[in-house]
C-alpha positions as CSV (number, residue, x, y, z in Angstrom):
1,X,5.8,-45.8,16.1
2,X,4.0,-43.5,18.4
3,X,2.4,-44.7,21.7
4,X,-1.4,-44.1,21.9
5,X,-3.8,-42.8,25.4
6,X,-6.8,-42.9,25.6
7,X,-9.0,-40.0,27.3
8,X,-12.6,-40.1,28.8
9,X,-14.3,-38.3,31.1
10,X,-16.3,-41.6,32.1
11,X,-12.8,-43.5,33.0
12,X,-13.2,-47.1,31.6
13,X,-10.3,-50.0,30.7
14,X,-6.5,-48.4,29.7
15,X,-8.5,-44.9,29.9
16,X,-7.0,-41.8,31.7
17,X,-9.9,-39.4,33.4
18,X,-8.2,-36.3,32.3
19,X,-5.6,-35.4,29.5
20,X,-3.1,-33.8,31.7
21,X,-2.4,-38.0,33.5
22,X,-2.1,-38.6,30.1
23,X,0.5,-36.2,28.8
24,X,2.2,-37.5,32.2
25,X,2.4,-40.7,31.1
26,X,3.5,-40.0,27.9
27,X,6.5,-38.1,29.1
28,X,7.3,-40.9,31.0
29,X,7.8,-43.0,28.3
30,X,10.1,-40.7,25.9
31,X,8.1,-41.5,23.1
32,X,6.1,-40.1,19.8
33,X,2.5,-40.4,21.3
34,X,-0.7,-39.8,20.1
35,X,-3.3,-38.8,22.9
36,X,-7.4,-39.3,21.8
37,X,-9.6,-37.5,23.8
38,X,-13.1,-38.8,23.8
39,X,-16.1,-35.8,23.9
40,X,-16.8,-33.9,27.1
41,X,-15.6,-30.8,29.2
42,X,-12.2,-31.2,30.4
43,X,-11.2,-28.2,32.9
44,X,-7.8,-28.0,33.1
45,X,-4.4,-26.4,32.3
46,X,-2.3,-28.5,29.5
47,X,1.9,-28.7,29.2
48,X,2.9,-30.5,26.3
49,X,6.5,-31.5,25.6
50,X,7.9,-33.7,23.7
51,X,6.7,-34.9,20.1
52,X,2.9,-35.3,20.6
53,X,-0.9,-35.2,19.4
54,X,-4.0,-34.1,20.8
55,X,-7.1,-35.6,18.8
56,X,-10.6,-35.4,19.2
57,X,-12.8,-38.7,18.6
58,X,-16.1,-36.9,18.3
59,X,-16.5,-33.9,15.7
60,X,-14.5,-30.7,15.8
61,X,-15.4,-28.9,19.2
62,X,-16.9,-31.9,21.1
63,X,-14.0,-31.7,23.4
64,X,-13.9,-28.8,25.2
65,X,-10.5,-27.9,27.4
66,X,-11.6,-25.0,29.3
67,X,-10.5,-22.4,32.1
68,X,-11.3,-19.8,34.1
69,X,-8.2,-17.8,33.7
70,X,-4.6,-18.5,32.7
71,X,-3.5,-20.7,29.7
72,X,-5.0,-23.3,28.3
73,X,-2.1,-24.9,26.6
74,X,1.3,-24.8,26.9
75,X,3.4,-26.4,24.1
76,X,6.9,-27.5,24.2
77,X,8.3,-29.7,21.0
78,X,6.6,-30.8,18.0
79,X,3.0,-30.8,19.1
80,X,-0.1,-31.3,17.3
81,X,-4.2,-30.2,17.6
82,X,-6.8,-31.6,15.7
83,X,-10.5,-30.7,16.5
84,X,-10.3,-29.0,19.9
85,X,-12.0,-26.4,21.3
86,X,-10.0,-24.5,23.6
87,X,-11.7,-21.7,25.8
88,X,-9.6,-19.2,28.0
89,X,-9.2,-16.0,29.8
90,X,-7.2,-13.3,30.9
91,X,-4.2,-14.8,29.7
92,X,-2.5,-17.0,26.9
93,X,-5.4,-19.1,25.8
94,X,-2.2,-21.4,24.0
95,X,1.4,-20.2,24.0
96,X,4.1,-22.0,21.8
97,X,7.1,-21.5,23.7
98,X,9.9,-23.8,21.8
99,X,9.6,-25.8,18.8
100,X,6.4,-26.3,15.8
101,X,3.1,-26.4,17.2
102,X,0.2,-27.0,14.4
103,X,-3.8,-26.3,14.9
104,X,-5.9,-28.0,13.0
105,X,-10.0,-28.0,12.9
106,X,-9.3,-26.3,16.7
107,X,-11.7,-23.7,18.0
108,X,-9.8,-20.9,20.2
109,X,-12.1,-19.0,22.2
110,X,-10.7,-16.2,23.9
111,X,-11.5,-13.8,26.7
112,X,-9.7,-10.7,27.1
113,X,-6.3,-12.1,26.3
114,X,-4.0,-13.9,23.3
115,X,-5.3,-16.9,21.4
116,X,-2.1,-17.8,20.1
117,X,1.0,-16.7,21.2
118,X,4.0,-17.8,18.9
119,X,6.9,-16.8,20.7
120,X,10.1,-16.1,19.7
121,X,12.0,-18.6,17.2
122,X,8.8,-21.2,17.0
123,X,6.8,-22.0,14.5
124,X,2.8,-22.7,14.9
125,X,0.7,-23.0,12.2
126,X,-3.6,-22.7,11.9
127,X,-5.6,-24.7,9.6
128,X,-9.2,-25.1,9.2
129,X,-9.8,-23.7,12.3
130,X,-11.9,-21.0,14.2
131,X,-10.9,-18.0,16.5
132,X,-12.8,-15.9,18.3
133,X,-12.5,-12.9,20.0
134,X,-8.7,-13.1,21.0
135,X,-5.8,-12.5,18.8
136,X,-3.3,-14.8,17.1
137,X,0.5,-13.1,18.1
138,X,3.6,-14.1,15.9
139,X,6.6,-12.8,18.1
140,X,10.0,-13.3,16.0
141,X,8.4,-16.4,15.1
142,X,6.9,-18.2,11.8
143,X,3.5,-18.9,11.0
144,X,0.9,-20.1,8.3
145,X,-2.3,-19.2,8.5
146,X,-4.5,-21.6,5.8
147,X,-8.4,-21.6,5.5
148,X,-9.2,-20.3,8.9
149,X,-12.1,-18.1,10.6
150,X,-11.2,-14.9,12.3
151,X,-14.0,-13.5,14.4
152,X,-14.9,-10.2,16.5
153,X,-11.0,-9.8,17.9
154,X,-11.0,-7.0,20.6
155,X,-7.9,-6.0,19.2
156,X,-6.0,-7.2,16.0
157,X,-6.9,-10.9,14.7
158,X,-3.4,-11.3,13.4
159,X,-0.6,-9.4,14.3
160,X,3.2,-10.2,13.0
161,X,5.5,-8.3,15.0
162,X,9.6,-7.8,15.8
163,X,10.8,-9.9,12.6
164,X,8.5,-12.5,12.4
165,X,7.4,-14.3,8.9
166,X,3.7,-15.3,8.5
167,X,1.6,-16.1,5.9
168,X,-2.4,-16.0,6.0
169,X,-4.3,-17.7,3.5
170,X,-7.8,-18.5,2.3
171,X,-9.2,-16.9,5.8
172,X,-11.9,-14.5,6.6
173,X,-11.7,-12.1,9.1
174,X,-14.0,-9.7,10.3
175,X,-15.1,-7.5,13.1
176,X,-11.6,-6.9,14.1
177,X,-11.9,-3.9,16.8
178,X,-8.7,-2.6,15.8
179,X,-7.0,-4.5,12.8
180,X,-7.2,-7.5,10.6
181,X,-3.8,-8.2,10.3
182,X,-1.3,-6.3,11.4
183,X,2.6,-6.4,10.4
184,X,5.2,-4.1,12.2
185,X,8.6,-4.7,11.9
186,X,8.2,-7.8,10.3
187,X,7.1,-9.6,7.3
188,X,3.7,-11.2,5.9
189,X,1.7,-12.6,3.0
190,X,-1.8,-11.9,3.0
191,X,-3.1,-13.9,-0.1
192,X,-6.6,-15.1,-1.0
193,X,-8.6,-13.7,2.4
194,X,-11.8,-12.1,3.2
195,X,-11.4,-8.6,5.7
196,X,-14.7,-7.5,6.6
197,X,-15.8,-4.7,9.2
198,X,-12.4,-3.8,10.8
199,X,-12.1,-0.5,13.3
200,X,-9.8,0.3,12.0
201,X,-7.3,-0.3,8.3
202,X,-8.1,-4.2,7.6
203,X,-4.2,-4.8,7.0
204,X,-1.2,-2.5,8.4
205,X,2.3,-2.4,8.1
206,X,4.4,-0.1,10.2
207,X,7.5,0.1,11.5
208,X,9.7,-0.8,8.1
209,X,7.4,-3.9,8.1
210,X,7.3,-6.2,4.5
211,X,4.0,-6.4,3.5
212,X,2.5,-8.8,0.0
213,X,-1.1,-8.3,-0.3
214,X,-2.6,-10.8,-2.9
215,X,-6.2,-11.4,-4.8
216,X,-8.2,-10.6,-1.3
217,X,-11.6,-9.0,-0.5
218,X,-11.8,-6.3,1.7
219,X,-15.4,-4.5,2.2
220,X,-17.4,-2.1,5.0
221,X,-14.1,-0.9,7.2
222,X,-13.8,2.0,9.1
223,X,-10.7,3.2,7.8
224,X,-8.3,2.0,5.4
225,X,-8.6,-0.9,3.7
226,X,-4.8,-1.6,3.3
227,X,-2.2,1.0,4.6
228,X,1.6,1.0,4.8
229,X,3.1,3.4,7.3
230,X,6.6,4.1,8.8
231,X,9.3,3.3,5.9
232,X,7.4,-0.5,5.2
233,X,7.2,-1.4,1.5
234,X,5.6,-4.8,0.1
235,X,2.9,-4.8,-2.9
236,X,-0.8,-5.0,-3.0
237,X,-2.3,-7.6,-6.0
238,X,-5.1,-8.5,-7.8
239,X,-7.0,-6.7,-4.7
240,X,-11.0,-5.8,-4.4
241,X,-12.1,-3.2,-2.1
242,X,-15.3,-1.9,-1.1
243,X,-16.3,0.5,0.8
244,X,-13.2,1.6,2.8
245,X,-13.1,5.1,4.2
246,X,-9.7,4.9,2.2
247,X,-8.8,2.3,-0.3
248,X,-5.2,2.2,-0.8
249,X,-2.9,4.6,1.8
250,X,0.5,5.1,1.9
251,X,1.9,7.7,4.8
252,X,5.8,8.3,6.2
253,X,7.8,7.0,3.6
254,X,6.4,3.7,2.9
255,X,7.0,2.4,-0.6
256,X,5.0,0.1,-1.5
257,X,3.7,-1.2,-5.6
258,X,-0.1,-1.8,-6.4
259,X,-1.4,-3.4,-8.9
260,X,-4.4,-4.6,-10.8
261,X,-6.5,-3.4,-7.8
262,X,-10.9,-2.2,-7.9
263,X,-11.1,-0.2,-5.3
264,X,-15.3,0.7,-5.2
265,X,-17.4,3.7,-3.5
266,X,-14.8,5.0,-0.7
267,X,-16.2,7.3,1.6
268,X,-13.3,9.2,1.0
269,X,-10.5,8.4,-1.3
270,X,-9.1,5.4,-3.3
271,X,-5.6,5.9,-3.4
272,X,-3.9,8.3,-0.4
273,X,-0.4,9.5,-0.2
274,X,0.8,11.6,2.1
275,X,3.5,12.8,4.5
276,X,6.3,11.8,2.1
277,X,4.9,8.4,1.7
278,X,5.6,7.1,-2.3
279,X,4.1,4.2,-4.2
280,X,4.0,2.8,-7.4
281,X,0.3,2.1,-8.4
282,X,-0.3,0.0,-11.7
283,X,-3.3,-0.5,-13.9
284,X,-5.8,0.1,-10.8
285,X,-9.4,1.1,-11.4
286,X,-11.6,3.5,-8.9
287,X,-15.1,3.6,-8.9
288,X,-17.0,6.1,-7.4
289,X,-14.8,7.4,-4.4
290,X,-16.5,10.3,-2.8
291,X,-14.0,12.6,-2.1
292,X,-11.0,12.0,-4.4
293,X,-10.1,9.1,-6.7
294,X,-6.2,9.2,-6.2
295,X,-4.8,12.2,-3.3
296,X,-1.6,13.0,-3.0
297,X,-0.8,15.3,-0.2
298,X,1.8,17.3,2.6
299,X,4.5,15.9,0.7
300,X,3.0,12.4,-0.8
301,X,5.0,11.6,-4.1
302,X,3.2,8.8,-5.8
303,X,3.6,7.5,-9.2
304,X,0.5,5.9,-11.0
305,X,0.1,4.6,-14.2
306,X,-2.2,2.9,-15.9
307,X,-5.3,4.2,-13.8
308,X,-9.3,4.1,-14.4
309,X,-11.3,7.2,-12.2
310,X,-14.7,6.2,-13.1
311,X,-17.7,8.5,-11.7
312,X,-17.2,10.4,-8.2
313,X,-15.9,13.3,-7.4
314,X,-12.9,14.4,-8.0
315,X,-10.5,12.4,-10.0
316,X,-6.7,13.2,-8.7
317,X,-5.6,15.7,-6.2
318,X,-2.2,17.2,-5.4
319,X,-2.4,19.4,-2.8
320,X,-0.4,20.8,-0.2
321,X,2.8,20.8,-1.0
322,X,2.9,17.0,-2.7
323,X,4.1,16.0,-5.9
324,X,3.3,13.0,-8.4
325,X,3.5,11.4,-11.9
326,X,0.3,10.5,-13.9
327,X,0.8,8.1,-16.4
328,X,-1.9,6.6,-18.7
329,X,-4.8,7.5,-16.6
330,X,-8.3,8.0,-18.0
331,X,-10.7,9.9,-16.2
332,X,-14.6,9.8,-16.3
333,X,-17.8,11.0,-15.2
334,X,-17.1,13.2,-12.2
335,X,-19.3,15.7,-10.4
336,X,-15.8,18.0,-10.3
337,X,-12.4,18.6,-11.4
338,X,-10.9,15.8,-13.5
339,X,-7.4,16.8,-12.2
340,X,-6.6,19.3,-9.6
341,X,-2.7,21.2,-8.4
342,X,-2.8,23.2,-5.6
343,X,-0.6,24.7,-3.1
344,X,3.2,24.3,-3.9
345,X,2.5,21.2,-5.0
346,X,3.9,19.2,-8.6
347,X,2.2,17.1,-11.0
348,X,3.1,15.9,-14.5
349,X,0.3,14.1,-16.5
350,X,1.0,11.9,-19.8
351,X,-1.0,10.0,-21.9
352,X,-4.1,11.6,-20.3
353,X,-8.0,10.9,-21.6
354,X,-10.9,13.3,-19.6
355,X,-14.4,12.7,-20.5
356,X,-17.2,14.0,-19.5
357,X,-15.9,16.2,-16.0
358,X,-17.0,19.5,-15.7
359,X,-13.1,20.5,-15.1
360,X,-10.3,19.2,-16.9
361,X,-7.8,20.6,-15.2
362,X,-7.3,22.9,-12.0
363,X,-3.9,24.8,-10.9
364,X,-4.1,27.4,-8.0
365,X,-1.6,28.6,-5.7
366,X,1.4,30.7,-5.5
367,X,4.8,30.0,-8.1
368,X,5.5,26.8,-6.8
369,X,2.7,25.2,-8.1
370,X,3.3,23.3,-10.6
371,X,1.6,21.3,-13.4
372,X,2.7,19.5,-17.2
373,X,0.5,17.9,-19.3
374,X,1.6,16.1,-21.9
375,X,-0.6,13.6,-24.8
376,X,-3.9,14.8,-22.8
377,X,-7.7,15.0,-24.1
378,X,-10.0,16.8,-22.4
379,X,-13.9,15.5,-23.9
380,X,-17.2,17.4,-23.3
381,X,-16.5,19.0,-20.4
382,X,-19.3,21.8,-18.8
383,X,-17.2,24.5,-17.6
384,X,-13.6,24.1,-19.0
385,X,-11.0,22.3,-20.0
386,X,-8.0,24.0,-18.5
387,X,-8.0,26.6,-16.2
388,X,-4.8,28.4,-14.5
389,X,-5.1,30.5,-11.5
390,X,-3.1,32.4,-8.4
391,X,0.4,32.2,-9.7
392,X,0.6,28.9,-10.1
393,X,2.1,27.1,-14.2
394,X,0.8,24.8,-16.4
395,X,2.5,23.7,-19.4
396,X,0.1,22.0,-21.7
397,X,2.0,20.2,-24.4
398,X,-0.4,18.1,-26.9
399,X,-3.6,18.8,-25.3
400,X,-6.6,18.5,-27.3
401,X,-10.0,20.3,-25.7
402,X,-13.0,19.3,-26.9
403,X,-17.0,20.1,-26.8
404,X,-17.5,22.5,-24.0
405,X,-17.6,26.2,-22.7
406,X,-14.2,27.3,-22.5
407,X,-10.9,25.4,-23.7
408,X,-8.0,26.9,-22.1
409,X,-8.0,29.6,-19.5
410,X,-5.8,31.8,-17.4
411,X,-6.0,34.5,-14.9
412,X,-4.6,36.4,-11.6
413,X,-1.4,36.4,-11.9
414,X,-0.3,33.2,-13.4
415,X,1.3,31.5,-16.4
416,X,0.2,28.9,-19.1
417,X,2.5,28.0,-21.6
418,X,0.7,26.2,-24.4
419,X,2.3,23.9,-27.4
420,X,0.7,22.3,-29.9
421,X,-2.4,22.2,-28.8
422,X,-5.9,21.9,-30.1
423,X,-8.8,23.1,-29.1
424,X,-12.4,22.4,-30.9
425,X,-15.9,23.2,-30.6
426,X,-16.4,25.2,-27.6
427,X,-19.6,27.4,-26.8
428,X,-17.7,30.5,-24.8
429,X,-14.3,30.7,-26.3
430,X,-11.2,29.0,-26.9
431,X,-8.2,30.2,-24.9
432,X,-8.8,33.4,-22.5
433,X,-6.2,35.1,-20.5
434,X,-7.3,37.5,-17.6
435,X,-6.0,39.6,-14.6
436,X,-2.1,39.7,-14.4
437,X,-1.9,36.5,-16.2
438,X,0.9,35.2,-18.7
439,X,-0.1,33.5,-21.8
440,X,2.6,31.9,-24.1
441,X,1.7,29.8,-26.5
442,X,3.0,27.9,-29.9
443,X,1.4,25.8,-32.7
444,X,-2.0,26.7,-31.0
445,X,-5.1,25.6,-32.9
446,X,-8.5,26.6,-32.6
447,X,-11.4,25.6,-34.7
448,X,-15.3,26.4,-34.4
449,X,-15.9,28.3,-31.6
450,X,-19.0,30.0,-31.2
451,X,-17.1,32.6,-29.5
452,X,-14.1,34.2,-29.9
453,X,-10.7,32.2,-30.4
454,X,-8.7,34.3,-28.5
455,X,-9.0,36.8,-25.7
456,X,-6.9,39.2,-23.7
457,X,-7.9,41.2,-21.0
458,X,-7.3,44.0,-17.8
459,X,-3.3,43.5,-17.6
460,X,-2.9,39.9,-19.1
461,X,0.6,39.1,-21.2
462,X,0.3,37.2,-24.3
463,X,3.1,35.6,-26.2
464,X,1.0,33.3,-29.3
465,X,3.2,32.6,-32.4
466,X,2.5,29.9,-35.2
467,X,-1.1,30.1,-34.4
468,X,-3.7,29.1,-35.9
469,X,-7.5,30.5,-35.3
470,X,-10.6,29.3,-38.0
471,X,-14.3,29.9,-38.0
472,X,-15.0,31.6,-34.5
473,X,-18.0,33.0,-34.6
474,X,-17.0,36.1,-32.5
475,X,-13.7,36.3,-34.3
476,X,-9.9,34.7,-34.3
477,X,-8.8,37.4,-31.7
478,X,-10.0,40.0,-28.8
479,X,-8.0,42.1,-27.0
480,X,-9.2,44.9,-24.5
481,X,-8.1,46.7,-21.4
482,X,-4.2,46.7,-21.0
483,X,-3.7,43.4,-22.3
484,X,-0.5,43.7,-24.1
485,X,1.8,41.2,-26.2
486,X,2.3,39.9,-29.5
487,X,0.4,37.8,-31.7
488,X,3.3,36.6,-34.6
489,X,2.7,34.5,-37.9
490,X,-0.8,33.3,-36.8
491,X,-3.6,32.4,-39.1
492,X,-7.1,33.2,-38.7
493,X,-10.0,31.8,-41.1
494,X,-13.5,31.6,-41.6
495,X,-16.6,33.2,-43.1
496,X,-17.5,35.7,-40.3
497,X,-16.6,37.9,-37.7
498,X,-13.4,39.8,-36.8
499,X,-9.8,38.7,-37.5
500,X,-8.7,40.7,-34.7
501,X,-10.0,43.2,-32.7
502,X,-7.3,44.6,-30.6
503,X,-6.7,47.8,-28.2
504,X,-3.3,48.5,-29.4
505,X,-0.7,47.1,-27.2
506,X,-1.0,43.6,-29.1
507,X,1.5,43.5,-32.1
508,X,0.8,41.9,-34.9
509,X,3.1,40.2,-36.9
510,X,2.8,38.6,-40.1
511,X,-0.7,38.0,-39.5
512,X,-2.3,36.0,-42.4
513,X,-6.2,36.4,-42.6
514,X,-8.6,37.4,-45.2
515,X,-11.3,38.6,-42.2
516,X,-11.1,42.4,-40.9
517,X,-8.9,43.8,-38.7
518,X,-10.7,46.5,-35.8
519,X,-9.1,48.2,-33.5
520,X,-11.1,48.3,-30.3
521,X,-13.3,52.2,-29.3
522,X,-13.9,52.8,-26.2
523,X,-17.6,51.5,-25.0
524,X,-20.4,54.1,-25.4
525,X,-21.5,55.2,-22.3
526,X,-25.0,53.4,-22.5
527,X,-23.7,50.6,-24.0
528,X,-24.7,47.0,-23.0
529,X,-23.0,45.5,-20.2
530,X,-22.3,42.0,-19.3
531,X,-21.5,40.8,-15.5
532,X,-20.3,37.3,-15.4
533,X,-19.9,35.4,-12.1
534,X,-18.7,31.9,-12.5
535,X,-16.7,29.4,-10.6
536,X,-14.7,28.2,-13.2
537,X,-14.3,31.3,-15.6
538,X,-16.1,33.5,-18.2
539,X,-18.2,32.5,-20.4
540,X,-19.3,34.7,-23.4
541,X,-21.3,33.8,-26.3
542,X,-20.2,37.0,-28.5
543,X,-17.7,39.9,-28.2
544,X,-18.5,41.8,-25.5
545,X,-17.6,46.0,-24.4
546,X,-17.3,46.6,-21.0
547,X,-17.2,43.1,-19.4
548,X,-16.6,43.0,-15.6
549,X,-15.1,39.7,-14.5
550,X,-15.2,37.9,-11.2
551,X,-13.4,35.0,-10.8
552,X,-14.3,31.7,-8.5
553,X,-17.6,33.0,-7.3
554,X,-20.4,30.4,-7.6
555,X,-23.5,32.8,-9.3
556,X,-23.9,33.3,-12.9
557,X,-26.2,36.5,-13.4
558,X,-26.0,37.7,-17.4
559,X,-27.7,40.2,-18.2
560,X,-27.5,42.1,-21.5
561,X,-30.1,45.2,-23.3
562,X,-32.0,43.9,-26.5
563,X,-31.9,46.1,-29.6
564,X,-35.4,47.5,-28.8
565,X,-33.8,48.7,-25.5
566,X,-35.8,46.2,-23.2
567,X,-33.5,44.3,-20.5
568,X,-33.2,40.3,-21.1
């Protein structure tokens, strides 16, 4: 049975004046003791060895155990806290050098130092407790963390470091001048907690550090709201975030898997991968971000399936020489480009829905930039579905392009290779291939544009075979310039216009049509002419002589002669 003291400030019958005569006389007898400490300021330094409890007899905080620098509390053993206030500076507010120390409805108040310092092979855990300003330091040791208060830490609130194995539970943190919780080289559970208002990523891991992440809140931070650095892997869970400058970010090889995670209006991205950092990110939704939804970049490699982009402004990115795999994603309501490849970089998309973007799909940059689509629809877009540009290649493989300007387009000098694809109900044309551009494509459908099916122009290549082309308005094909190729055992249908109106240098093979077949004059010298400026690429509401193209400029000026010779 444990020996009890008795502590007042006021003295009185079998009571000690101060805690630290008590301890003494506790160590004297080798025993389990339980010290209670009656309310009041006690100013003094504690050393507690031996298997022993310090308890409050008034309500949590009415005894206060103060200094003016140094520590507070020194423990030694199997030593217990319950309803302290403890207030320190400069120093080790309370240090657990050997054995458990546990900290229960304690408040730890310190000044420009440590408010817990678990040292190397201890174990110290917080419960129901309050700590402010300092920091709570696991060093190679163990810790739990469970229902406790983390306020305005001048540097991290938690930090895990050199092998240590914490977890934190049911806590809020917040105004953390550097970190929430922090985990390098060692390993930590975050599960259940509120981050608010960090300076800078609410939780970090760094330095090959294991990281779970689980059903938490994390809102208004500076900077990340969860990142993984240097080689560290772990998983993210059931995870809200609001407000982040970054959501998710994964940098220098880290590895971690995400999962059921809403990350909401990031002042920058959701999901950021970069400098060969990986990830696997599962069924995650992102609302809103206002840069880009999911970036991958200078070298990032993420895989991500099962994603929701809803609104914001661009849905993913790979840029700069970074690669990544798209699985399952739907895409919705941006202000830009649904998906975007640019500069070396390598991107395959599967199962792919975009509604409503004004871009489906963006490739620019030189031949080792890469895109595949495969099992994608692209839904009332405003400018186009697919465009191709620089010398970059997309490979579009089941790709349906629905209600908008322009389905499929390619230009400068690089390559789209198109199979089986659809592409219906587009104002400006279906597929257009400009510049020194290559366009090869198979099993091509396109139905009811009000423009032309197909067009060729200046030096493009087309390859189309097993091609099918029914009621454009403008006709199934349109050829001018030096556009040369082949257009082999295609189909064209409908109850106007031109089957083909060609220059020449596009064979026809086995071409099955019931429509005329032109071959293109050259332009009378008054004839009408028709400048087109535009971001994304041409748009044309008829066949057109003489066209002048100019691509990713932001003015649109049309301008075309009526019949009764007055300008429009």
């Amino acid at each position: 049975m444990a020996a009890r003291y008795f502590v007042s400030p006021r003295g009185g019958r079998r009571a000690y004046r101060d805690i630290t005569s008590a301890l003494a006389a506790a160590a004297g007898r080798g025993r389990p003791a339980v010290i209670e400490i009656a309310p009041g300021l006690y100013e003094e330094a504690l050393t507690v060895r031996g298997d022993v409890q310090l308890v409050a007899l008034g309500d949590p905080g009415s005894v206060v155990v103060s200094r003016t620098g140094g520590a507070v509390l020194d423990a030694f053993g199997a030593v217990r806290v319950h309803g302290l206030m403890l207030i320190g500076r400069d120093a080790d507010v309370v240090g657990c050098h050997a054995g458990t120390l546990t900290l229960e409805h304690t408040d730890i108040r310190a000044h420009n130092g440590v408010s817990v310092h678990a040292r190397p092979n201890t174990s110290v855990t917080l419960r129901d407790s309050l700590v402010l300003h300092g920091r709570v330091l696991f060093d190679g040791s163990r810790g739990l963390v469970e229902r406790c208060r983390f306020t305005d830490a001048t540097d991290n609130a938690v930090a895990a470091i050199r092998g240590a194995d914490v977890s934190v539970q049911d806590s809020w943190i917040g105004g953390s001048a550097i970190h929430g919780v922090r985990v390098s080289g060692a390993r930590a559970r975050v599960a259940g907690c509120r981050l608010t208002d960090t300076g800078r990523a609410a939780v970090m891991a760094d330095s090959q550090a294991e990281l779970d992440v689980t059903d938490c809140a994390i809102d208004a931070v500076q900077a990340e709201a969860v990142m993984f650095i240097e080689r560290s892997r772990g998983s993210v869970a059931g995870t809200r975030v609001t407000g982040a400058q970054h959501g998710i970010a994964v940098a220098s090889g880290a590895d971690p898997v995400v999962r059921d995670c809403v990350l909401t209006e990031c002042r920058d991205t959701g999901i950021n991968v970069q400098t060969s950092g990986r990830g696997r990110f599962e069924d995650c939704e992102i609302h809103a971000a206002k840069n880009v939804a999911v970036l991958s970049t200078d070298g990032g490699a993420p895989e991500v399936r099962g994603c929701r982009i809803l609104g914001g402004n661009v849905g993913i990115a790979v840029i700069d020489a970074a690669r990544g795999r798209f699985v399952q994603v739907e895409v919705t309501d941006l202000t830009s480009v649904a998906l975007r490849v640019h500069d070396e970089s390598g991107a395959t998309f599967e199962h792919v829905r975009v509604e409503r973007c004004p871009v489906g799909l963006e490739t620019r940059g030189n031949g080792g930039t890469t895109a595949d689509v495969t099992d994608a629809v692209f839904l009332d877009f405003d400018m186009s579905a697919v465009e191709t540009i620089g010398q970059s290649r997309a490979t579009l493989r089941d790709v349906v392009a629905e209600r908008g300007p322009l389905g499929f387009g390619v230009g400068e000098e690089a390559q789209l290779f198109v199979d089986d694809c659809r592409v219906k109900a587009v104002s400006a044309g279906g597929v257009i291939a400009f510049g020194k551009a290559r366009l090869v494509a198979k099993n091509l459908t396109v139905t009811g544009s009000e423009a032309f099916g197909l067009y060729g122009t200046h030096s493009a290549r087309v390859d189309v075979v097993d091609s099918e082309f029914a009621d454009c308005a403008a006709g199934g094909a349109h050829f001018d310039g030096t556009c040369g190729g082949r257009l082999a055992n295609c189909s064209v249908s409908g109850s106007q216009g031109v089957a083909v109106q060609h220059n020449g240098l596009v064979s026809l093979v086995s071409l099955r049509t019931s429509l005329p077949i032109t071959k293109l004059v050259a332009p009378p010298a008054e004839g009408p002419t028709t400048i087109i400026n535009n971001y994304a690429g041409p748009v044309f509401n008829e066949a057109v002589h003489g066209a002048q193209l100019a691509w990713n400029n932001v003015n649109a000026i049309q301008q075309r002669t009526s019949e009764d010779g007055a300008k429009e």
